[in-house]
C-alpha positions, -999 to +999 in steps of 0.1 A: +829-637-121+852-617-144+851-598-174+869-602-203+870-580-238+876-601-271+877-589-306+860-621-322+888-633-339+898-642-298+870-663-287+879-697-282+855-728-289+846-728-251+835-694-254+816-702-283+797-729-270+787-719-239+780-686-256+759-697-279+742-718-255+731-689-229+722-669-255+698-696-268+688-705-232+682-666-227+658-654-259+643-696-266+662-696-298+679-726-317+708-707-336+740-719-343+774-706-346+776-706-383+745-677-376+769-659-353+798-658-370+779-643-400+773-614-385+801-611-362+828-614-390+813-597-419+821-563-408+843-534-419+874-544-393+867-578-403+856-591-368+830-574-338+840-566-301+824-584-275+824-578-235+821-611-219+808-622-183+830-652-175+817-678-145+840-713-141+855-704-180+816-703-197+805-668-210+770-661-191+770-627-201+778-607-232+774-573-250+785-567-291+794-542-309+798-546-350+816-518-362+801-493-394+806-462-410+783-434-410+786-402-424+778-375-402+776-340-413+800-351-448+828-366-426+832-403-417+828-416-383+834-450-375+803-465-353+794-494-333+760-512-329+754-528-297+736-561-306+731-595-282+732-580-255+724-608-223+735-620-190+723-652-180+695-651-152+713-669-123+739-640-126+717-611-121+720-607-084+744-575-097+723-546-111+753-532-125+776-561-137+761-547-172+771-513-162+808-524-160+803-543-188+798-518-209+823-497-194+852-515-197+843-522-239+839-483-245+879-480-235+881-511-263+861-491-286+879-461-282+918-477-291+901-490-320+886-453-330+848-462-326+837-425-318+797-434-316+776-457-302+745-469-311+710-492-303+675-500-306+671-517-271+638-533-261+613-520-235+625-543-212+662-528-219+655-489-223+651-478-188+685-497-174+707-478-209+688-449-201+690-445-160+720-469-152+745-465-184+732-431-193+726-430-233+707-405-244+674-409-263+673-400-301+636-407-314+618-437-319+613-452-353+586-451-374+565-480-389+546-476-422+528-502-435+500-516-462+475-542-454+473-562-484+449-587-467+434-568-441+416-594-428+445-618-417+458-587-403+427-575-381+413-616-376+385-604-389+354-611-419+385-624-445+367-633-463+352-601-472+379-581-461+410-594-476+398-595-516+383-556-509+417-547-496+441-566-519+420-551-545+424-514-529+463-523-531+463-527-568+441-495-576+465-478-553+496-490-570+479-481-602+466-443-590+504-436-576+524-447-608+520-409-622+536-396-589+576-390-589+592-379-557+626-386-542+640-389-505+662-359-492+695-364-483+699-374-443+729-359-427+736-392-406+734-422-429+754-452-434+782-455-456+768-487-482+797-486-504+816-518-485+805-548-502+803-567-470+775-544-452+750-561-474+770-596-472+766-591-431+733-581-434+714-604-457+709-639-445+694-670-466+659-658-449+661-625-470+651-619-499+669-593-526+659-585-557+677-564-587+651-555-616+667-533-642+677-497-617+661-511-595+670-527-557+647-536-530+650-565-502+625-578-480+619-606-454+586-625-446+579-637-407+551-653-392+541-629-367+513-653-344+489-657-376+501-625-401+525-634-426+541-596-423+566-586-453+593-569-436+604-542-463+643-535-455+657-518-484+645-500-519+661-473-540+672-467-575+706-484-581+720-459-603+712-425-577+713-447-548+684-434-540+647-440-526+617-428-543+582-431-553+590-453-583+614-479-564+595-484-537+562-492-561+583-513-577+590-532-549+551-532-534+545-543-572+564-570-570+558-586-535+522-580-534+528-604-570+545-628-559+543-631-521+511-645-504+514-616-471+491-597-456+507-569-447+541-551-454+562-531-430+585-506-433+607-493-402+624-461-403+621-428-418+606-416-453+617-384-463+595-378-493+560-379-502+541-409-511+510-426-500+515-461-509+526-466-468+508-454-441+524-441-411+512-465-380+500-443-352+522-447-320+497-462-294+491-488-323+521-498-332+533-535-324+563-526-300+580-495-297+615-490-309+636-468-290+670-452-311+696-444-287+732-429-288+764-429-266+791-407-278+822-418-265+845-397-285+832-358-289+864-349-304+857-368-336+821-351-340+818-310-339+782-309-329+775-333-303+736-326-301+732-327-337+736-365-334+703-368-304+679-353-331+661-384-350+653-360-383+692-360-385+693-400-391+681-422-419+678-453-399+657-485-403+657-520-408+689-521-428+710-506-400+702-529-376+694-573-374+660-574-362+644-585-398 
């Protein structure tokens, strides 16, 4: 086996087939490469940069990183997400042949001025980034959500439930329309102002809506019964801001015109409102681990000021998840 680092702009049709196949093999997805070159291509350098595991000329291993901007502390530091990351399961026998990996794309990523590295690996993932690669934890992310139909959410008395708490959604939409209050500005945050962020991001499953000042995009997913609105973006188009009135706007207008049963919103809420509630940790569905790998400490002058998670506005829009 070898490895090989492409930019995606390199990978030849064999690589892309037997990519796409071992990554479909891998997770028991049907995606195509129309899906991957979506998000591979729409990016700020116009392209992503992948590490490949090569066995007889098919790719049965791979780790990607799409390139952003993020301000940190008012400067602009160019960052990469590791996303898809896989090696195939007959070629596991090496604990570390993600290790090297890894390794040998950070010296890619470096040439091309990525000074920062992030993730939101699984639980099956965390410990070998953690103890093997050595990122350093940042937080977890939070979930908020509203049960609109708390009985599809819970399995339990609908039909009693869900009209009681659909109800309780509109009287809380209602009591909440007199309260104004706006997020604080994050330090770390990602720079939106590239046209293509939102082109990468948003697939035909999304959803976006524009209503006057206001933006707000969402995705729905069958999650084994619960039809869960995935809340990914809201804020005031002219401010580019979120606040109390954008995001009612947007619980407004799902709970309308989407038949859900419960909305989720991942990441952090810096002001006050009580139209979401925070999930308590041992409830929530998975956890969702944030970690960092600075590879370039020159480019940043605090280096610990990027492992604190109140530093971050992160969610659902900086990564592909939903």
């Amino acid at each position: 086996m070898e490895i090989i680092v492409k930019k995606t702009t390199e990978l030849t049709s064999e690589e892309w087939e037997t990519y796409i196949h071992s990554f479909n093999t891998i997770f028991h997805k049907t995606l195509d490469v129309d899906h991957f070159k979506h998000k591979y291509f729409n990016t700020i350098d116009g392209f992503s940069y992948h590490s490949l595991l090569i066995e007889n000329k098919s790719v049965v291993g791979s780790c990607t990183i799409i390139p952003y901007e993020y301000y940190i502390e008012s400067k602009t530091i160019r960052v990469g997400l590791a996303v898809d990351v896989f090696i195939s399961e007959d070629y596991r026998e090496d604990p570390y042949s993600l290790f090297r990996m890894y390794k040998k794309l950070k010296k890619d990523l470096l040439l091309n001025d990525i000074s920062l590295v992030i993730a939101v690996p699984n639980d099956t993932a965390y410990p070998y980034w953690k103890n093997i690669v050595k990122w350093k934890d940042v937080g977890f992310l939070e979930y908020h959500a509203l049960p609109v139909r708390l009985g599809n959410t819970i399995h339990k008395w609908q039909n009693i439930l869900n009209p009681l708490s659909y109800l309780g959604t509109r009287i809380l939409l209602l009591v909440t329309s007199g309260i104004q209050s706006t997020e604080k500005r994050i330090p770390i945050r990602m720079n939106k102002s590239n046209s293509i962020i939102e082109k990468q991001r948003y697939t035909a499953d999304h959803k976006k809506i524009r209503n006057q000042n206001i933006s707000f995009s969402y995705r729905l997913v069958n999650e084994e019964g619960t039809i869960v609105c995935y809340l990914i973006d809201f804020y005031q188009i002219k401010k580019n801001i979120k606040d109390t009135f954008s995001l009612r706007k947007a619980i407004d207008y799902i709970t309308k015109n989407e038949k859900i049963d419960l909305i989720l919103y991942v990441g952090k809420l810096s002001f006050f409102q009580f139209l979401l509630f925070k999930v308590p940790f041992k409830k929530e569905p998975k956890h969702l681990y944030f970690m960092a790998d600075l590879i370039n400490p020159e480019n940043i002058h605090n280096p610990e000021f990027i492992y604190r998670m109140d530093n971050w506005d992160f969610g659902l829009f900086n990564y592909d998840v939903r």
